[in-house]
C-alpha positions as CSV (number, residue, x, y, z in Angstrom):
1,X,0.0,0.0,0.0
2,X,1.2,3.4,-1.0
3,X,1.2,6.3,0.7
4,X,0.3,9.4,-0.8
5,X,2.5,12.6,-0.2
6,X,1.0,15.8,0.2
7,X,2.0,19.1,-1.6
8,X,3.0,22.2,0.7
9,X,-0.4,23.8,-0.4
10,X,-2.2,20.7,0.8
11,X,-0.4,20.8,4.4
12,X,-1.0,24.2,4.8
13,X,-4.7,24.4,3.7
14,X,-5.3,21.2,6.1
15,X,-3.0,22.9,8.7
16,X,-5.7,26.5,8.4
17,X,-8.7,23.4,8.6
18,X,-7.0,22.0,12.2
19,X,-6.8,25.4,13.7
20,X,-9.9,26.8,12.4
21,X,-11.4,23.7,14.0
22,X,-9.6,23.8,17.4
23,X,-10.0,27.5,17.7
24,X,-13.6,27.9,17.0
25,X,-15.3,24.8,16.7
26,X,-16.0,25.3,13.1
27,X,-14.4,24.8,10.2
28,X,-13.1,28.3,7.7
29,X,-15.1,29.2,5.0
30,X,-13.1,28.6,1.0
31,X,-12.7,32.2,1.3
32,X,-11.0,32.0,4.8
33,X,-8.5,29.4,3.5
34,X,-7.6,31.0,0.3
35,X,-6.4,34.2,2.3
36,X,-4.4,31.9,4.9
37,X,-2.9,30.0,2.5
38,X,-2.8,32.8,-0.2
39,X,-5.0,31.5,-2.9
40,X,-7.0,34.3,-4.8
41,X,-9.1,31.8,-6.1
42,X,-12.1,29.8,-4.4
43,X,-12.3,27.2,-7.0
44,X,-8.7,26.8,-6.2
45,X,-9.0,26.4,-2.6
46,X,-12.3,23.8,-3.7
47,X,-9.8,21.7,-5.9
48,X,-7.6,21.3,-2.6
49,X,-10.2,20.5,-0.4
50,X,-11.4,18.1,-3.1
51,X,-7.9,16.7,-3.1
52,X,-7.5,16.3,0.9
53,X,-11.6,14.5,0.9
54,X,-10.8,12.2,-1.7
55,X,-7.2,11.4,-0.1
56,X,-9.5,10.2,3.7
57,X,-8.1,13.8,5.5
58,X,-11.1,15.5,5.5
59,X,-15.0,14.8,5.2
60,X,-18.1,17.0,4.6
61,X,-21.6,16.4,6.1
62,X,-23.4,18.7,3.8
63,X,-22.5,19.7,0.3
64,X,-21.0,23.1,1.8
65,X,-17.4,23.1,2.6
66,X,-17.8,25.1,5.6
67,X,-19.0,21.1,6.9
68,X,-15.9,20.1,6.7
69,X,-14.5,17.7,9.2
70,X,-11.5,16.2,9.9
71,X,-11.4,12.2,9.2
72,X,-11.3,10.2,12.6
């Protein structure tokens, strides 16, 4: 089994996801990331978070990102 590397963008929008979590409870809106992690672009910050759900990191309970969890 292979493990799949993440990209510096990846760690750092997951890294804004963890601390967004611990600090409020919720997770950061796309725009919230993108200014963290300095992505101008929402359907950039989408295609990470895509990335990060499809590699186990994170899950969503609604359609919205702001659902975003972190996998257990």
């Amino acid at each position: 089994m292979s493990v799949e590397r993440l990209t510096a963008r990846q760690e750092s929008v997951l890294r804004v996801i963890r601390d967004a979590i611990a600090d409020t409870g919720d997770a950061p809106t796309i725009r919230e990331i993108g200014r963290r992690v300095g992505l101008s672009s929402s359907g950039s910050v989408a295609c990470q978070l895509g990335r990060l759900e499809s590699l186990g990191l994170i899950s969503r309970s609604e359609r919205r990102w702001r659902s975003c969890r972190l996998a257990q």
